[in-house]
Structure formats: structure tokens, C-alpha cells
C-alpha positions in Angstrom: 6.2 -77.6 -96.7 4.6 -78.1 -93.3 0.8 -76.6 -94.5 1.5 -73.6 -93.0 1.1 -70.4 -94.6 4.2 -68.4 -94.8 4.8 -64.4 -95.2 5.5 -64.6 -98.8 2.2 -66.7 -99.0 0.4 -64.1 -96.9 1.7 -61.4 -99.2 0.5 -63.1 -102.4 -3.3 -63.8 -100.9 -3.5 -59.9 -99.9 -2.1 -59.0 -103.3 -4.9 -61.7 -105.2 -7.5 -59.4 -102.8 -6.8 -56.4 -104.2 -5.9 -57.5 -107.6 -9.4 -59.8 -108.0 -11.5 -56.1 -106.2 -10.2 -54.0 -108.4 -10.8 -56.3 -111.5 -13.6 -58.1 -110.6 -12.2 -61.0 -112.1 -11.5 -64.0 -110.3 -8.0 -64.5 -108.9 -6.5 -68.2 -108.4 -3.1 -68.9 -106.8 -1.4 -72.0 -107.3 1.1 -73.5 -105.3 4.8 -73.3 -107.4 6.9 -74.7 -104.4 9.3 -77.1 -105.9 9.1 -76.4 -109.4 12.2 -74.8 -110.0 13.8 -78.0 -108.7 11.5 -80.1 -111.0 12.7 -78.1 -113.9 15.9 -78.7 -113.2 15.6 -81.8 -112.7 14.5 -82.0 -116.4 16.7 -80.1 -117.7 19.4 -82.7 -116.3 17.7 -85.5 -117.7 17.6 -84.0 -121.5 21.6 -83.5 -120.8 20.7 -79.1 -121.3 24.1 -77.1 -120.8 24.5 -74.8 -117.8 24.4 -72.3 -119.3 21.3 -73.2 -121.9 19.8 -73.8 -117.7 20.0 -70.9 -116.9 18.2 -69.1 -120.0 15.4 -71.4 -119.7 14.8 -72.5 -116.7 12.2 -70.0 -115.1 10.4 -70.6 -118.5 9.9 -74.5 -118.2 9.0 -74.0 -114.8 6.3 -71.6 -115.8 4.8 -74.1 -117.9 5.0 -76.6 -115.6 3.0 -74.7 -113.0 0.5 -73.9 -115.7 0.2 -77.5 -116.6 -0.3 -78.5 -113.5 -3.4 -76.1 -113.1 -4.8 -77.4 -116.1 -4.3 -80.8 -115.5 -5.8 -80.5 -112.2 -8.8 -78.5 -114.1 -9.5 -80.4 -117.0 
């Protein structure tokens, strides 16, 4: 969260070089940080079980990284 690039960052840019090379189709990374907690956040508000959490959770935060992208692409 300090706008540096960290190893796990580093790992995904080399990985989006080889993936886009060997594809030729463009790869674009988008910056998830945070929205795990965001999605739980959510989840909270709308009163969701634990346990309904923990089924969903990496789901809604997939959309919300995806809607993010195409919000900031529309």
C-alpha cells in the first residue's frame, strides 16, 4: 500500500509476460488489494451467515474486481 511493487506483484508482471508472448493477446493486471476486506465488509452489511461467508466470499470479490475494471473502462 506504499506504491511499491512487491514480490508477489513482481511474480504476477513476469507471469502476464509470458502468458501475453505466448498468446499474443494482451494481458491487463488489476490491482485486487483490499477487496477481500470490501467483500466482507458487504457481506456484513446484508447480515450473510459465517458460514454462507465463507462459500461466497472469493466469488463477490471476483466480481467486484471485475467491476471495478469495467467501470474504470467504460
Amino acid at each position: 500500500m506504499n506504491n511499491t511493487v512487491g514480490e508477489r506483484a513482481e511474480a504476477s508482471e513476469k507471469y502476464a509476460e509470458v502468458l501475453e508472448s505466448r498468446t499474443g493477446i494482451p494481458v491487463i493486471l488489476w490491482d485486487e488489494r483490499l477487496t477481500t476486506a470490501a467483500a466482507e465488509r458487504t457481506l456484513l452489511e446484508a447480515d450473510v451467515s459465517r458460514k454462507k461467508r465463507k462459500k461466497v466470499i472469493d466469488k463477490l470479490a471476483a466480481v467486484m474486481i471485475l467491476q471495478s475494471y469495467l467501470d474504470a473502462n467504460n
